[in-house]
LOTOR-905155 format. One record per residue (C-alpha): residue in three letters; x, y, z. Coordinates in steps of 0.1 Angstrom, whole numbers, plus 5000, padded with zeros to 4 digits. Example, Ala and Ser with C-alpha at 12.3 -4.5 7.8 and 13.67 -1.06 7.14 Angstrom:
# residues 2
ALA512349555078SER513749895071
This chain:
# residues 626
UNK622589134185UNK619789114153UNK618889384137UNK615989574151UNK615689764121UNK611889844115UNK611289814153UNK609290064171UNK610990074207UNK608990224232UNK605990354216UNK607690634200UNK611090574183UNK611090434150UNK614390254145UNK615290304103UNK618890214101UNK621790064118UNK624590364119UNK627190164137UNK627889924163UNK630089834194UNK630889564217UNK628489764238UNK625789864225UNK624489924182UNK623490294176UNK619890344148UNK618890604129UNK615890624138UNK612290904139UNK610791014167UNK607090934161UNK605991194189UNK607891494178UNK608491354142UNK612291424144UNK615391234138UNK617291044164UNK619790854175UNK618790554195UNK622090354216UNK620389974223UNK622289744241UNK623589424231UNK620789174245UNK623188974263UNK625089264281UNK620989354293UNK621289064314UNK624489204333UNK623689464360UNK626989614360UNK627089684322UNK623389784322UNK624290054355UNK627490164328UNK625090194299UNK622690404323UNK625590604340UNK626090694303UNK622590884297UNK622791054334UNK626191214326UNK625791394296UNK622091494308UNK623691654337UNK625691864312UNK624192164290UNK626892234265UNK626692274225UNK629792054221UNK628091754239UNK625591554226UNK622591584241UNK620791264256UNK616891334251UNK615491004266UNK616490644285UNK614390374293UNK613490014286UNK611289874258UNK607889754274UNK606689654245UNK608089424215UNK611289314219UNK613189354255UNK615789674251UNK617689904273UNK618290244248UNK619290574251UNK617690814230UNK620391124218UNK620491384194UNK621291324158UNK624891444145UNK624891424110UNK628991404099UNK632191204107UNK634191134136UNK637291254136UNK639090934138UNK637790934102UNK638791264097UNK642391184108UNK641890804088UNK641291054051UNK643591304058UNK646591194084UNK647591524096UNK645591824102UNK647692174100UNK648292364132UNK645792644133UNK642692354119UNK643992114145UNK643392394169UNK639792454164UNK638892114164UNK640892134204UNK638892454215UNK635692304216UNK636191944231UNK638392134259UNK635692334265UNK633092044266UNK635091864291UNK636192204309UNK631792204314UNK632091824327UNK635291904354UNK633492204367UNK630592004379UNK632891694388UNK632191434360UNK635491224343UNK634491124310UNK637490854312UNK637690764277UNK638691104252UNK639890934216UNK638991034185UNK636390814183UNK633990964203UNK634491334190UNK631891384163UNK632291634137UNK628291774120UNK628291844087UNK628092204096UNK631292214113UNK630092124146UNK631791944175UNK630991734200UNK632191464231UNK630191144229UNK630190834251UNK629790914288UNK629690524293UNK632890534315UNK632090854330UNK632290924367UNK631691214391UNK629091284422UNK626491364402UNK625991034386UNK627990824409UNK629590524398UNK629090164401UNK632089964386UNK635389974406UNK638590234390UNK640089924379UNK637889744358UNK637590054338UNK640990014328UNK639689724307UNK637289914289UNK638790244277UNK641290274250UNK644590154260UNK646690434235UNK644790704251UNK644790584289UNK646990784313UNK650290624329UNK647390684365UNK644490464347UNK646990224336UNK649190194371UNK646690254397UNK643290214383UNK642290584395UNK641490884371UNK640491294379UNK640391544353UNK644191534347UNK643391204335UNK640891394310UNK643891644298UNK646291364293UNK643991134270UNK643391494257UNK646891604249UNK647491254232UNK644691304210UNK646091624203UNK649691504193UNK647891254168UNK645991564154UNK649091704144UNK651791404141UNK649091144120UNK650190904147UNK649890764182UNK652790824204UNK652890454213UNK652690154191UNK652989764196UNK651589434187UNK649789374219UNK647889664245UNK650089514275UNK653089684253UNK651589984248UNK649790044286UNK653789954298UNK655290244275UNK652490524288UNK653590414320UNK657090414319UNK658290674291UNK657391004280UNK655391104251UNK657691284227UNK657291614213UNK655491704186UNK658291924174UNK660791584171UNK657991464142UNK656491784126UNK657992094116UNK657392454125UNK655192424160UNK654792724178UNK657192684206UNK654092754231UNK652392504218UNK654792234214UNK655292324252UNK651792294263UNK651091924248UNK654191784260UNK653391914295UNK649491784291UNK651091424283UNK653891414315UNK653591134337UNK652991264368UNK649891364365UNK650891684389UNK652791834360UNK650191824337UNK647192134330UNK644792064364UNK641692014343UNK640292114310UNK639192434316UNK643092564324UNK644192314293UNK641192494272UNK642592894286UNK646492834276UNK645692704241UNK643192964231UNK645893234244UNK647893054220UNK645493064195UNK645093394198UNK649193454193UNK649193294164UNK646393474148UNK646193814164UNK643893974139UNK641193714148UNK637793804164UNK638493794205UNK635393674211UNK634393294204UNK631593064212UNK633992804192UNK630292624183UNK631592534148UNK634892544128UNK634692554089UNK635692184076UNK636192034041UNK634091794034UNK634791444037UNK634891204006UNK632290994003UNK633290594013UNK632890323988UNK632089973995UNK635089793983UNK638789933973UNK638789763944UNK635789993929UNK637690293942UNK640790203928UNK638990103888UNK636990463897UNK640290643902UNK642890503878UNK641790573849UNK641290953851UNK644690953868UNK646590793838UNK644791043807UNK645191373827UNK648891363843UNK651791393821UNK655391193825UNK656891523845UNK653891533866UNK654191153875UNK658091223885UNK657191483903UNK654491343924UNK656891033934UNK659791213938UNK660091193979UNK660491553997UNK662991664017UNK661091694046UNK659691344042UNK662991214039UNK664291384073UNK660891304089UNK661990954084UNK665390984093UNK664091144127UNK661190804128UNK664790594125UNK666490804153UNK663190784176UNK663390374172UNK666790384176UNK666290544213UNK663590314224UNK665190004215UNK667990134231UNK665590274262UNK663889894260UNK667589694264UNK668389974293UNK664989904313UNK664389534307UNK667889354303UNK670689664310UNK672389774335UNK668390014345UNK666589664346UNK663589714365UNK659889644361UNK656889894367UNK653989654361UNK650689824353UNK647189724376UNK645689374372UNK643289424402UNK639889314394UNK641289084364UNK641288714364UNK643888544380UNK644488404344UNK644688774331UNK646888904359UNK649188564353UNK648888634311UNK649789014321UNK652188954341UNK654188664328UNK654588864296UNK656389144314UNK658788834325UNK657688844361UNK655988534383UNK652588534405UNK651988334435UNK648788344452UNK649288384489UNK645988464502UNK642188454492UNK639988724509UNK635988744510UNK635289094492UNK631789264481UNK632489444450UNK635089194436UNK633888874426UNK635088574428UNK637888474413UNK639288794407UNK642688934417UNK641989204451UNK645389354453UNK648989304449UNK652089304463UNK653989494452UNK651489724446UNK650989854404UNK653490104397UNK656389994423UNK659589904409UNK660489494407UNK663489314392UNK663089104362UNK661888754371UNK660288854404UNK657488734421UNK653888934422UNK652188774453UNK648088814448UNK645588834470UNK642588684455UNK638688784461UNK636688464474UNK633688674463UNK630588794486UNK630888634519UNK627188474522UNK625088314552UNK622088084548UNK619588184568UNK618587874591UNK614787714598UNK613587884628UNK609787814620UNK607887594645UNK610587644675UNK610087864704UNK611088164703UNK614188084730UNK615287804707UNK615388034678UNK617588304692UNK619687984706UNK620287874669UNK620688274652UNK623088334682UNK625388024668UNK625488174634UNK627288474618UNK623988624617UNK622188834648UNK618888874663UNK616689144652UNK613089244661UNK610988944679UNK607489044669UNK603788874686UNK601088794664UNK597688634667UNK597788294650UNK595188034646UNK597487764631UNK600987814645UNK600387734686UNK601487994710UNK605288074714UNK606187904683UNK608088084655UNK605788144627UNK608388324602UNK611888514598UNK612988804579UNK614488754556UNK613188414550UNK615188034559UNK617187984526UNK618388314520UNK621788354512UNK622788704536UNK625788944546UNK627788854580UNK625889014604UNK622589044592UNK619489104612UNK616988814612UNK613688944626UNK610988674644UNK607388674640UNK605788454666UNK602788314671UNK600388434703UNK597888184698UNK594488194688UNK593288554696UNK590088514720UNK587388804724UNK585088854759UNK581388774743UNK579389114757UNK575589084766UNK573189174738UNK569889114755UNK567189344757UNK569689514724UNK567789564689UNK568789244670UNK569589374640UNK572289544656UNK573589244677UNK573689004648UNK575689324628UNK578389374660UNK579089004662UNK579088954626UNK581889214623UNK583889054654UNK584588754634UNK581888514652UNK579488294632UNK576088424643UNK572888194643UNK569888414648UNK566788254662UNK562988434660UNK560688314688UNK557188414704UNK557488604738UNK554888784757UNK557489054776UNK559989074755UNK558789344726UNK559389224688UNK562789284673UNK564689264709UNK566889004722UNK565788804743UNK568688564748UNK572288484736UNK574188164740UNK577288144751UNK576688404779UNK577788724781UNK581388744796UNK582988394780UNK586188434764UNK585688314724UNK588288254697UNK587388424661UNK584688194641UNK583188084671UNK579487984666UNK576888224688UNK572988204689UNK570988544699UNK567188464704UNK565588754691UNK561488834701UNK558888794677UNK556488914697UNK553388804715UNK552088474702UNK548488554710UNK546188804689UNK542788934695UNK540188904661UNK539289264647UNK536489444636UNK536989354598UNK533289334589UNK531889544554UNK535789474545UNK536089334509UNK537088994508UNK540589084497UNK541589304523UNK539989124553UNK542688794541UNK545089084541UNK544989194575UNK544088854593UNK547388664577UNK548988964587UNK548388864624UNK549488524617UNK546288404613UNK544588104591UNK541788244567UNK539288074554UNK536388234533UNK532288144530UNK530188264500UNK526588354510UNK525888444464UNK527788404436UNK528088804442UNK529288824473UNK531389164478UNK532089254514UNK532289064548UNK528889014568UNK530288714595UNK533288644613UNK534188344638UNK535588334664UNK533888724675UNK535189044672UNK537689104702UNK538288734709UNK541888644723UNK543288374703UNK546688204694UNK548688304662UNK548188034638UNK544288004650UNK541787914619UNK539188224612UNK536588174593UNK534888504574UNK531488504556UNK531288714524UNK527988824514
């Protein structure tokens, strides 16, 4: 992914500096504009955005730890995608300003007993918060426990996290791919499945590398190591480090057993026996603990190159120590030397173990989980423990896709001889249906055809159509084309013609009205104004069609609507000014025309035809001004 330093994501977080990055996602530095405090902002990579599964992880992620309230988790504060600028999916989490402890353990190896401890307490108590309300985090390792500055801890990455409260969208299995092969339980590994014991064992292994330096399990390829949590027992931390509290040295090879019914049930009992041990050891010690923060030396700042380190270093080194001091500081310890003698004895028992298991007399293969790999992954997998794979069936599965490996036989953890044969049952991927073309067939014809397919009949619903002819299909749902489940409902929409409305009688109605009403029942009205002597002005006279015919919408109707009386009798408009005699004559529908008796002429002193005299609207007047 580019960098998106610089960028302002979402309006609000101003992204300063990359801190890190995964094959997930790259964590910023970054300010939040609104509240103008530092940040952390998680951005996936821009091609996982486009994968719904990884996206549903990455937001599985934020809804985990915002269902927890504990100091030793870091807090999410936002989630959301970038709507403006470039396209993002981020989480938005508090800053911790420190080290992780894989660096930690990187600078100093070992951490002593009572340290190693307190740095336990409070992730044991964070995850003790997460079991209690039902959430996995899947993935403890020292990589995701961040150490402040000021001593505190805290569990990062919730992105394999599962539980009710944020439910859970990728199968058990194909988590096994994601989380850390040296800290997976024998469980993860075998069967794909994981509970809170899973949580203590990736615990207690974290633990034993807290206090040994080093991983229980090592080998050139993860297969090798996944094989040995399943099939041997992490050793004590007693056979690699002196003077461990008996108690303790119990409790951490009992987190780490096997069976996952021998270990601690969850965190929170895990969390209760080592702080009573913790309070053995130290009896004099405060009771009462929040375990918040645990005093830490401070790290050594990094340097870009070894070699700068190394011309930094050297130097001082040589002028300062003397030749006794430079004996003494190579001479090897005792305890180094039997520490090594005990690393020869350990190899020693696992070669010995190995030749026992795979070739001896014990040969026998437990082979972890390849469901939900490729069938090239499950073959690579497979073939290296020296075993075969047939595929003897394919299968149509939802949540598998295609191509991938559904289950096995026998099933992961079972016992098989060297050589044998793992028979596969293969996922063909979604089973999918194309919905057929029903449009423009009867209805009969279309539940003919659905009742042929894998598919079933659902609603048949009538609608008024002026296009599609009556009884015709005019659509499905879902639509002809779509690919669909076995089984899927396929609703009908069909056409009852064009819908017709009775025409009701307006006459003898105000028009105004009539031309409104049939206006607003979808008919193209055509009003017509005519004379009548009955019929007073304004009402309808006639309407054509008649009253009672059955009309489609957008049919054309005429209403006749009365202008009145097309005769007028001449009024008394004599001393009228010119002006206002016009007025009231063209008023009446009248012709006007004026005669000057002088140039001065104000008021009217002649009319023709008389005053009173019935005449047709329209008629000529003629008015004399004098």
């Amino acid at each position: 992914m580019s960098d998106l330093t610089g960028h302002l994501i979402d309006g609000r977080y101003q992204l300063l500096k990359q801190m890190g990055s995964g094959g997930m996602a790259t964590i910023y530095e970054a300010i939040d504009t609104r509240l103008d405090r530092r940040v952390a902002v998680k951005i996936m990579h821009a091609h996982l955005a486009q994968d719904e599964q990884f996206v549903e992880r990455f937001i599985r992620e934020a809804k985990a730890a915002a269902a927890l309230s504990h100091p030793n988790i870091v807090s999410v504060q936002d989630q959301g995608w970038n709507q403006s600028g470039v396209p993002a999916v981020f989480i938005v989490m508090e800053m911790v300003v420190g080290h992780t402890l894989r660096e930690y353990l990187t600078e100093r190896g070992t951490i002593p007993i009572a340290d190693g401890i307190k740095f336990l307490l409070p992730v044991l108590s964070a995850l003790g918060a997460a079991h209690k309300l039902g959430i996995v985090h899947r993935d403890i390792k020292p990589e995701n426990i961040l150490v402040s500055k000021e001593g505190r801890i805290k569990i990062a990455d919730f992105g394999l996290a599962k539980g009710a409260l944020i439910g859970s969208t990728m199968t058990a299995e194909s988590s096994v791919i994601l989380g850390s092969v040296s800290y997976l339980s024998p469980e993860q590994v075998s069967r794909g499945i994981a509970d809170s014991r899973s949580d203590v064992y990736s615990a207690a292994i974290t633990a034993f590398e807290i206090f040994t330096g080093a991983k229980p399990f090592e080998g050139d390829e993860p297969i090798q190591i996944a094989f040995m949590h399943v099939n041997s027992q992490v050793p004590r931390i007693s056979s690699l480090v002196d003077n461990v509290p008996q108690a303790l040295d119990d409790l951490i090879y009992r987190a780490t057993r096997v069976d996952p019914d021998e270990r601690p049930r969850d965190a929170q009992v895990f969390h209760s026996e080592l702080l009573a041990i913790s309070h053995s050891l130290n009896p004099s010690a405060p009771q009462l603990s929040l375990e918040l923060d645990i005093p830490i030396a401070p790290m050594r700042e990094k340097t870009k190159k070894r070699s700068e380190k190394i011309a930094a270093v050297e130097p001082t080194a040589k002028s300062s120590e003397t030749t006794d001091q430079v004996k003494a500081r190579r001479k090897v310890s005792s305890r180094v030397r039997r520490n090594r003698w005990i690393a020869a004895a350990l190899a020693l028992v696992l070669v010995v173990t190995g030749w026992w298991v795979l070739a001896g007399p014990g040969a026998s293969v437990k082979f972890p989980s390849v469901v939900g790999a490729t069938v090239e992954q499950a073959n690579t997998t497979l073939t290296a423990l020296g075993l075969e794979t047939t595929i003897t069936q394919e299968l149509f599965d939802e949540e598998i896709p295609k191509g991938r490996v559904l289950s096995t036989d026998p099933s992961a953890g079972d016992s098989i001889d060297p050589g044998g044969v793992v028979s596969l049952t293969v996922s063909k991927g979604a089973e999918r249906f194309a919905v057929p073309l029903l449009t423009k067939m009867t209805a009969d014809a279309a539940l003919k055809i659905l009742a042929e397919t894998p598919l079933r009949a659902g609603d048949v619903t009538e609608v008024f159509n002026a296009k599609v002819p009556k009884g015709l299909v005019i659509s499905s749902n879902p639509k002809n084309g779509t690919q669909v489940k076995r089984d899927t409902l396929v609703d009908l929409v069909v056409s009852k013609g064009i819908e017709t409305f009775d025409l009701t009688s307006y006459v003898g109605k105000n028009g105004d009205q009539a031309l409104n009403e049939l206006t607003d029942a979808g008919f193209n009205v055509t009003p017509t104004y005519v004379y009548d002597e009955v019929v007073m002005p304004g009402e309808v006279i006639s309407q054509k069609p008649a009253a009672g015919v059955a009309l489609p919408a957008g049919a054309q109707v005429e209403i006749f609507i009365s202008r009145g009386s097309a005769f007028v009798f001449i009024p008394n408009i004599l001393r009228y000014t010119k002006e206002r005699a016009v007025a009231v004559l063209e008023d009446l529908g009248l012709t006007v025309e004026v005669k000057k008796v002088t140039k001065t002429s104000k008021v009217v002193i002649g009319i023709n035809p008389k005053i009173n005299t019935k005449v047709k609207r329209g008629t000529t007047v003629t008015i004399t001004v004098g």
